[in-house]
C-alpha positions, 0 to 999 in steps of 0.5 A: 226205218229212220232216215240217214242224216247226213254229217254235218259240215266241217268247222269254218276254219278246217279247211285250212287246218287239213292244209297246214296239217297235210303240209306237215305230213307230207313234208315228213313222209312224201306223198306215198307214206302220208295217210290221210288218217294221219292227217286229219287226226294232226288237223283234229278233223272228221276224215269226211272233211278230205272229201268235202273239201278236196274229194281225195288225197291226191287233191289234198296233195296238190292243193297242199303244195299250192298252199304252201306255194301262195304263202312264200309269193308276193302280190307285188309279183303279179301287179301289172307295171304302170304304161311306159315304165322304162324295162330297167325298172319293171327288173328291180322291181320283180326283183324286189317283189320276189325277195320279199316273197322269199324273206316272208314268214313261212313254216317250215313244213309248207317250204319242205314241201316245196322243196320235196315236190319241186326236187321230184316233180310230180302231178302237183308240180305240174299245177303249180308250174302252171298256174304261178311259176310259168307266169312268172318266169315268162314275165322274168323272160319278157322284161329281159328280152325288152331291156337286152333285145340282142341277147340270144335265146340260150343267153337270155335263159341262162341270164333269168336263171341267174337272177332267180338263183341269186334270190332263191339261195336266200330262202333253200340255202338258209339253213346251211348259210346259218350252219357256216356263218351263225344265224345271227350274221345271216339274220342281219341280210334284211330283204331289203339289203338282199334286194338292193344287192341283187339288183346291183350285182344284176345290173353290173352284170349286165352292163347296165347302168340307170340313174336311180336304179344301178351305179 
């Protein structure tokens, strides 16, 4: 009796082909409706490629949605502010490093996941919470409270809310900004000029005002 061979390993690069193609059926079908045959057979990978990678579908799943969570973060987020940096600053720039994120290339599946998930959060939610939107947002909270110590708790949650909603319109609403008002005039909002506006109205907002950093 001859020996079982085992198959051999997957491609060097079918990891990444199982997540950009789970990205696309799960983003079509949910999590319930998606097969995994479906997937690798979009991937063009041997269904033994979801085991060696992830074990199952369920950790396909996660590991699709942080996928497709990395790609629309920015490296500028999580980079730690030089020692003495004035809370005025450390604000502009999570801002802008969070609008770059927002206006960075992103298929169109990987931000329907996103959107898919984050609308009915289940387990992978719940990892990507976790791992990079709690720190984030914790980050948000501290600089807040560093630069408004009076606000109250309930203020200063509505307060992150607010600068987060400014940015994130840019990204879920885009679609239906370019539907009322043409694709190109939405095109023209460079994330630059999205940055500067958001800093600005946030300051005035608050009532701040820092040479270099809002008038």
């Amino acid at each position: 009796m001859s020996p079982v061979v085992p198959p051999p390993p997957p491609a060097p690069d079918a990891r990444q082909r199982l997540l950009e193609a789970a990205a696309e059926i799960f983003a079509d079908y949910g999590y319930e409706g998606a097969f995994v045959r479906q997937i690798t057979q979009h991937a063009g990978v041997n269904v033994a490629g979801i085991n060696y990678y992830f074990g199952d579908k369920e950790q396909l799943y996660i590991e699709a949605v942080k996928h497709a969570h990395v790609c629309s973060t920015s490296d500028a987020m999580r980079r730690e502010f030089p020692e003495g940096m004035h809370p005025a600053d450390k604000l502009t720039h999570f801002i802008r490093g969070m609008v770059q994120a927002m206006h960075a290339p992103a298929s169109p599946a990987s931000m329907k996941l996103m959107m898919r998930e984050m609308a009915d959060p289940g387990k992978a939610a719940h990892v990507v919470v976790e791992e990079f939107i709690r720190p984030m947002a914790f980050r948000l909270r501290d600089i807040l409270w560093e630069l408004l110590p009076d606000l109250t708790e309930p203020k200063l949650l509505m307060t992150g809310f607010s600068v987060i909603g400014q940015i994130l319109f840019y990204r879920q609403n885009r679609p239906m900004a370019e539907l009322i008002f043409g694709k190109d005039h939405v095109e023209r909002l460079t994330a630059e000029m999205v940055a500067d506006h958001v800093v600005a109205f946030t300051f005035r907002a608050l009532g701040i005002r820092r040479k270099g950093v809002a008038s």
